[in-house]
Backbone as CSV, one residue per row, in Angstrom:
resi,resn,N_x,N_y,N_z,CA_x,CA_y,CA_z,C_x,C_y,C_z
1,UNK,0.826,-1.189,0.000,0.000,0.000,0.000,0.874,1.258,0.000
2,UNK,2.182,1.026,0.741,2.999,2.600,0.776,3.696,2.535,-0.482
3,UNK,3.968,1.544,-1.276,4.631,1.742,-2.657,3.553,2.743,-4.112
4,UNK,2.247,1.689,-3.508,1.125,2.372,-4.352,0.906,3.800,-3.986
5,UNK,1.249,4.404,-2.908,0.980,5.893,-2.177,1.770,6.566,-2.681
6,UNK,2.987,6.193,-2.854,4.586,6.367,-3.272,4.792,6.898,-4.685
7,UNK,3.990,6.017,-5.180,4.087,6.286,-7.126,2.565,7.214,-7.321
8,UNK,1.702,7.227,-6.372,0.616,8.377,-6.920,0.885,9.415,-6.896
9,UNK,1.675,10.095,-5.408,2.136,10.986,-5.452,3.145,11.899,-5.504
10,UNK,3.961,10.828,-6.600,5.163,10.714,-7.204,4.676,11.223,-8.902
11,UNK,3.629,10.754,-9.233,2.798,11.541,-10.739,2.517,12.269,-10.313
12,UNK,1.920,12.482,-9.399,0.864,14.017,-8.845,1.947,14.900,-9.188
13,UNK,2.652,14.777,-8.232,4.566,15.644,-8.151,4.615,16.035,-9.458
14,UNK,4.996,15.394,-10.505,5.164,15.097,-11.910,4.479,15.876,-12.499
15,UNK,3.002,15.350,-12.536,1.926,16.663,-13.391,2.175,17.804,-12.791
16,UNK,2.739,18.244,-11.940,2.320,19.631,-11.093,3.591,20.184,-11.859
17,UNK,4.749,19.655,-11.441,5.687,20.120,-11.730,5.712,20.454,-13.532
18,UNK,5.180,19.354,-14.392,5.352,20.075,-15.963,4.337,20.738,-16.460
19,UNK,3.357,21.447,-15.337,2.313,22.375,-15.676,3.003,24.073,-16.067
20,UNK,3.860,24.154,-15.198,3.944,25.619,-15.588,4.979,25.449,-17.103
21,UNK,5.646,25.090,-17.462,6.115,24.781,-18.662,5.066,24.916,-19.612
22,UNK,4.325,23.999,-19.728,3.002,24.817,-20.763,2.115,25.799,-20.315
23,UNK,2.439,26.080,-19.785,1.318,27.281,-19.107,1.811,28.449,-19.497
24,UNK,3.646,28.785,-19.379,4.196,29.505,-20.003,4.002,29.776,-21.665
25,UNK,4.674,28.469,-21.921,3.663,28.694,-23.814,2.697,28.875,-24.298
26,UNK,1.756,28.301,-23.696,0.377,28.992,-24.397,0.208,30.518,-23.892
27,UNK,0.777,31.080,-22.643,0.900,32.461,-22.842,1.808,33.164,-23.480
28,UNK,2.741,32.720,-24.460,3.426,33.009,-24.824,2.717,33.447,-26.295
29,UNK,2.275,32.133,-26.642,1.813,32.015,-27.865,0.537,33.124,-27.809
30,UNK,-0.437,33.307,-26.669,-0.967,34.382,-26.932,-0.668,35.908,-26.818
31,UNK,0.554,35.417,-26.290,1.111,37.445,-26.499,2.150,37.613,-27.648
32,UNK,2.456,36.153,-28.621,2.842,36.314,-30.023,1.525,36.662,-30.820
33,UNK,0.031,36.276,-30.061,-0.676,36.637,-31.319,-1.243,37.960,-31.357
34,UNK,-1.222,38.318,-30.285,-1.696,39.809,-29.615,-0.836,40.692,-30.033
35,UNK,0.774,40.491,-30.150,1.656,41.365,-31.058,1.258,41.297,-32.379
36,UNK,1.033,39.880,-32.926,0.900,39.726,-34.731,-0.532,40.821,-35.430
37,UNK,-1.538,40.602,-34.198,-2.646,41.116,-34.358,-2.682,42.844,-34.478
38,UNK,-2.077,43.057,-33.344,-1.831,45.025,-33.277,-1.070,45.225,-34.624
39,UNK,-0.242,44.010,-34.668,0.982,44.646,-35.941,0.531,44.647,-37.524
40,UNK,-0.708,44.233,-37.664,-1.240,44.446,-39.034,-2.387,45.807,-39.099
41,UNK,-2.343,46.716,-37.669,-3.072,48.179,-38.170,-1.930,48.728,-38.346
42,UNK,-2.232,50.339,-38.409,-1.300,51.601,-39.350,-0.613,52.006,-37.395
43,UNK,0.191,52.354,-37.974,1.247,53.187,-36.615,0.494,54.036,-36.067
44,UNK,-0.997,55.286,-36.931,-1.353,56.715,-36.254,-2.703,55.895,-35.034
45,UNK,-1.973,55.788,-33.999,-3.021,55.004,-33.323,-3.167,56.139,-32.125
46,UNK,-4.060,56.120,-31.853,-4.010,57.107,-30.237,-4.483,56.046,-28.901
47,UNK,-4.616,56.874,-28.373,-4.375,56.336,-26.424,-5.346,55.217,-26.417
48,UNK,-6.623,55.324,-26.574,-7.495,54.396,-26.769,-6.964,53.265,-27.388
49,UNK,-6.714,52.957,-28.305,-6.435,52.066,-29.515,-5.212,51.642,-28.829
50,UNK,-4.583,51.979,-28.638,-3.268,51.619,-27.678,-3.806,50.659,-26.965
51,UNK,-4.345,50.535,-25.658,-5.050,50.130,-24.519,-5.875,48.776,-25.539
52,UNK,-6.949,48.729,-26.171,-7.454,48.377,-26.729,-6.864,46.682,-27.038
53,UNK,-7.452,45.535,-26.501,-6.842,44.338,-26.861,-7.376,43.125,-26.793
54,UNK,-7.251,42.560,-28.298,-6.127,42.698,-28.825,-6.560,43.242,-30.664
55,UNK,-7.510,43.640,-30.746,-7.709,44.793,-31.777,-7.629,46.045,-31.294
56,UNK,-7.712,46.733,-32.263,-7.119,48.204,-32.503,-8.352,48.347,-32.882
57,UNK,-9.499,49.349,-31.858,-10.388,49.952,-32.382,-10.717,50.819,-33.463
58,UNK,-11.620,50.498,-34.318,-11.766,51.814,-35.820,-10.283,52.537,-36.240
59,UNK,-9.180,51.277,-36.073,-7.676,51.895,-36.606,-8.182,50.912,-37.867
60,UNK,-7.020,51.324,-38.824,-6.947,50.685,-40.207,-6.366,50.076,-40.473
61,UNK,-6.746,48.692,-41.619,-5.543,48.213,-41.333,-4.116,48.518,-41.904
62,UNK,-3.092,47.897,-42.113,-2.047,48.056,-43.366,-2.163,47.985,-44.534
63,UNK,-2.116,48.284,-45.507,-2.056,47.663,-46.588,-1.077,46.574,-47.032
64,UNK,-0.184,46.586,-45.887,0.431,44.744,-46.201,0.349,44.125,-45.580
65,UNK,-1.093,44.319,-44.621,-1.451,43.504,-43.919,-1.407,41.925,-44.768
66,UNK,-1.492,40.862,-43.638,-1.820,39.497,-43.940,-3.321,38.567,-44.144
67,UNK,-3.616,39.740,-42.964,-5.211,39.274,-42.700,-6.119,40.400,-43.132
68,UNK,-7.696,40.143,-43.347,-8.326,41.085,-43.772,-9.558,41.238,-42.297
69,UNK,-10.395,42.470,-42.414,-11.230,42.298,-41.295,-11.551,41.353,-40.681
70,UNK,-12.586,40.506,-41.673,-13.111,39.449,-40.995,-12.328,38.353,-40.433
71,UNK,-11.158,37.591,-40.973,-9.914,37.301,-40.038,-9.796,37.692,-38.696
72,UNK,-9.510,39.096,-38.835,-9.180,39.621,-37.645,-10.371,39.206,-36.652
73,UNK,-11.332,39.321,-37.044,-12.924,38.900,-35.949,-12.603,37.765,-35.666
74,UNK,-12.398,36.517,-36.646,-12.020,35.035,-36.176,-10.935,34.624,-35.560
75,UNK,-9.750,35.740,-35.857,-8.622,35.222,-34.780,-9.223,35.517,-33.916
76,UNK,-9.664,36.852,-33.468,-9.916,37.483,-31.971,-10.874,36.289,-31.349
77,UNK,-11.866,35.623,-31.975,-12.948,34.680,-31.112,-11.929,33.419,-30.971
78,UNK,-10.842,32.944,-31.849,-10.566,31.826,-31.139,-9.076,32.409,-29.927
79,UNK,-8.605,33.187,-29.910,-7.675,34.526,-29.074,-8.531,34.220,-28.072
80,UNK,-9.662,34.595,-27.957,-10.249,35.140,-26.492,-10.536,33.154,-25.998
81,UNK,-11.277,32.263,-26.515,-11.764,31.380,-26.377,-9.873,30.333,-25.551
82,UNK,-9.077,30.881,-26.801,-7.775,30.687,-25.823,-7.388,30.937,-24.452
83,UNK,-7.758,32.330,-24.457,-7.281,32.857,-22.905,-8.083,32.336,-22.145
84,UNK,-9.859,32.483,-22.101,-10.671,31.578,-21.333,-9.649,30.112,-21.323
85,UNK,-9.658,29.393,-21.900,-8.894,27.570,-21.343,-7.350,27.856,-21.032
86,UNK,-6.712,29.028,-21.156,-5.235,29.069,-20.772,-5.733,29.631,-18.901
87,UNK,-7.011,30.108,-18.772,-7.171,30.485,-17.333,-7.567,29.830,-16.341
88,UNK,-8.415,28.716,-17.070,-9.019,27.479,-16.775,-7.488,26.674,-16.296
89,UNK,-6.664,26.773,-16.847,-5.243,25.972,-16.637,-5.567,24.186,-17.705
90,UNK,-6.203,24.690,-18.783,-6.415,23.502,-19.999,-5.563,24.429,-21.057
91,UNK,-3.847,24.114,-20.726,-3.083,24.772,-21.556,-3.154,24.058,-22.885
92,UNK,-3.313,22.572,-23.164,-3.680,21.888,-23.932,-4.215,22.181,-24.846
93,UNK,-5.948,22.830,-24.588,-6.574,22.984,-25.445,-6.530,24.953,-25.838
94,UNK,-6.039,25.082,-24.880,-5.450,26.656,-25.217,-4.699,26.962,-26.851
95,UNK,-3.766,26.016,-26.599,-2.405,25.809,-27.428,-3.245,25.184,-28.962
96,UNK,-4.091,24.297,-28.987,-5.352,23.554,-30.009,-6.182,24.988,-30.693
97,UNK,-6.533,25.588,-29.758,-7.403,27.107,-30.389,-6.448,27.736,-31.005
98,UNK,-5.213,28.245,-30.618,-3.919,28.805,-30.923,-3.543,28.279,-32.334
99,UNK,-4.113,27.038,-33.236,-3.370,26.999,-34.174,-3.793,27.715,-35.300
100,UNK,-5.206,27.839,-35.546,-5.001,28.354,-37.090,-5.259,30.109,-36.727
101,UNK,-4.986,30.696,-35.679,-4.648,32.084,-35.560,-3.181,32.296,-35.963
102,UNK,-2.750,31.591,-35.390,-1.291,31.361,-35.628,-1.107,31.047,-37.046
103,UNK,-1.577,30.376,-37.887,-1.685,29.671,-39.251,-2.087,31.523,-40.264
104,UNK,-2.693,31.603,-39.371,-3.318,33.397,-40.353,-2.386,33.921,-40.196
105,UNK,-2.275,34.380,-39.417,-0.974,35.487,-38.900,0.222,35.281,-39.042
106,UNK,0.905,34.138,-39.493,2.460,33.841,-39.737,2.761,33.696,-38.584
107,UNK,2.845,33.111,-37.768,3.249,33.359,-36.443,3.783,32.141,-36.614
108,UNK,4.871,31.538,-36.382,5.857,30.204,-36.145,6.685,30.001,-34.801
């Protein structure tokens, strides 16, 4: 019985310990997409739009931008749907929402 006690909370140990490792990346990956995202409007942004995240309110976009409006709406819903399960601590499925924002945006 103390060997079986031994190795449960010997995984427990284990999962706990390689949680913050992904927990770090999927926040990582969402403050690569939150940069990729600001970085396809124009530079004349003011205070608002600044603050504003992770779109840039009624700013415009680039013209070399990558993505077009509606993009930008679908990264932002699977972006936010990310941060909800990266808060939840389901870095897993955080990192799963994270791919085809990442796939739009060039983000590697």
């Amino acid at each position: 019985m103390s060997r079986l006690l031994h190795t449960f909370l010997l995984a427990s140990f284990l999962g706990l310990a390689a949680s913050p490792a992904s927990a770090s990346n999927c926040a990582e990956d969402i403050a690569a997409v939150d940069k990729a995202l600001r970085s396809q409007y124009g530079e004349d942004r003011k205070w608002w739009q600044i603050i504003a995240c992770p779109v840039v309110m009624d700013g415009q976009l680039r013209k070399d931008a990558v993505v077009n409006v509606e993009q930008i709406k679908e990264i932002s819903y699977f972006r936010n749907i990310a941060y909800m399960q990266h808060a939840r601590g389901d870095d897993k499925m955080c990192k799963e929402s994270l791919v085809k924002p990442k796939r739009m945006l060039r983000v590697w």
